[in-house]
N, C-alpha and C positions, 0 to 999 in steps of 0.2 A: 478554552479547549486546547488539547495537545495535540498533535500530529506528528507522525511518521511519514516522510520519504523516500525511499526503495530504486532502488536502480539494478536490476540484475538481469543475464543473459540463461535463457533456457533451452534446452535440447528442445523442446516439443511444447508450444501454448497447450493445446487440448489435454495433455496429460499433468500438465503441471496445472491446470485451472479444477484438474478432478482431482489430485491432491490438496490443492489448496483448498478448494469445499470441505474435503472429508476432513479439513482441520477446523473449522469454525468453530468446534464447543468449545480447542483450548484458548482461540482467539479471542473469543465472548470472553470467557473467562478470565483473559490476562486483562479484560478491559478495553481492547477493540471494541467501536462505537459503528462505524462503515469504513468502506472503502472508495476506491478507483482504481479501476488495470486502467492504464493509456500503454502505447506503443508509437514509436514510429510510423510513421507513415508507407517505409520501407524497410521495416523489421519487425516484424508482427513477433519474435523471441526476445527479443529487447522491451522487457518490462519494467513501464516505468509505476510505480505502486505510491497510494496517498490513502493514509489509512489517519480516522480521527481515533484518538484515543483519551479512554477518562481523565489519566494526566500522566507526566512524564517520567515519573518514577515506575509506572508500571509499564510503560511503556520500553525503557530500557530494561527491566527487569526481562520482559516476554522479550526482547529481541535477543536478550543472551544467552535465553537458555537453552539449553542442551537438546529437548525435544525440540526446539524449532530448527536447529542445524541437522539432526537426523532428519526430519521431513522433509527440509531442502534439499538435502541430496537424495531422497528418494524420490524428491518430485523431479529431477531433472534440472538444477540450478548448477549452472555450469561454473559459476565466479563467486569468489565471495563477494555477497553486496554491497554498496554503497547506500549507507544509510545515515539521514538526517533528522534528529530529534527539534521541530518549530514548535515554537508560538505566534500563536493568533495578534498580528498589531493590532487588522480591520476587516472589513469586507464589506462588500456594496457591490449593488448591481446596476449596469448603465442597461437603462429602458432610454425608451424615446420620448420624449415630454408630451401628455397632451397639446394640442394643439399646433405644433411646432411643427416643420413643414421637412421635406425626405422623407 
């Protein structure tokens, strides 16, 4: 699995989150699989974005194109991004052991 990382500062969460929706068919389309908004804790326009995608080629493909830099600036993206093309090393989840005592 491929993944996207995202860093950018916005005028306004609510109106860039109702841009952002009104974009998901070309998202689906470029091969966005889901996402993650996080934020600060003390900056709720500071969005930090983790989006999976089918793989890395299309992935860089939808972050360069043209229609995705018109959207941003219509949605209120005030920076140009910081953005990070990962892969997947691992992933595991720490549960608590049956029986195991805390």
């Amino acid at each position: 699995m491929a993944f996207v990382f995202v860093r950018h500062k916005v005028n306004d969460y609510t109106a860039w989150k109702a841009a952002f929706d009104g974009f998901i068919d070309k998202r689906r389309a470029g091969g966005e699989k889901s996402y993650q908004i996080l934020h600060p804790d003390d900056d709720p326009n500071n969005l930090l974005l983790l989006f999976a995608w089918d793989n890395l080629s299309n992935a860089r493909a939808f972050m360069a194109s043209p229609d995705l830099k018109e959207a941003m600036d219509k949605a209120g993206v005030l920076e140009p991004p910081e953005t990070y093309f990962l892969e997947e090393y691992d992933r595991g989840k720490v549960e608590k052991q049956s029986g195991s005592q805390s």
